[in-house]
N, C-alpha and C positions, 0 to 999 in steps of 0.2 A: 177736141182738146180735153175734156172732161173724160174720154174713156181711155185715153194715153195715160190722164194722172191716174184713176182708179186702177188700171193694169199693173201700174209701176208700186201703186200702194200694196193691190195683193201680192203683188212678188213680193215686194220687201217684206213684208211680213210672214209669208209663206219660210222666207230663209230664215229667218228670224226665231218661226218656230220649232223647238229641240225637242220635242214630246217623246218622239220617237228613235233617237239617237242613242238611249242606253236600252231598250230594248234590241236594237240594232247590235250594238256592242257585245252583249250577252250571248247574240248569237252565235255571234262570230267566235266566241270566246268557247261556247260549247263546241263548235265543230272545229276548233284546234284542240282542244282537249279528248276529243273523238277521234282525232287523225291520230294522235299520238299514243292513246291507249292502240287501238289498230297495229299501228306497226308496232308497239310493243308487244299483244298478244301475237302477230306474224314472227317477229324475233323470237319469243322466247316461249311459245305456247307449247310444242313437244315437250322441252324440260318441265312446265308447270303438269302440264299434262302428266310425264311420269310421276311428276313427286305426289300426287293425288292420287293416281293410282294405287302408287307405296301404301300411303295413308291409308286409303281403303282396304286395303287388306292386311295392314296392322290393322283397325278397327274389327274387320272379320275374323279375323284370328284371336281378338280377345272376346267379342262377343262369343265365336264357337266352342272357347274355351271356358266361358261361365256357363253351359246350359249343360 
């Protein structure tokens, strides 16, 4: 009888404990904002990709222009 209550005490208390539930949270919260950058760079990564491109070579273009 005595290890029935102790059993039923550490469960209860076990659920009880939240320590680790906003760490939980944050994960989860990181790896939906990791799914969604992803398919954004899958979506749209060619176009960023040229416009970087562009960039770099306006920037080469004035740099070889000042030396």
């Amino acid at each position: 009888m005595m290890r029935g209550a102790m059993n039923k005490s550490l469960r209860s208390s076990l659920f009880a404990d939240t320590r680790g539930a906003n760490l939980v949270e944050y994960v989860i919260l990181v790896g939906v904002i990791a799914l969604i950058a992803i398919a954004g760079f899958k979506a749209f990564g060619n176009n960023v990709r040229a416009k970087v491109d562009e960039q770099a070579g306006s920037v080469s273009a004035i740099n070889g222009a000042a030396q």
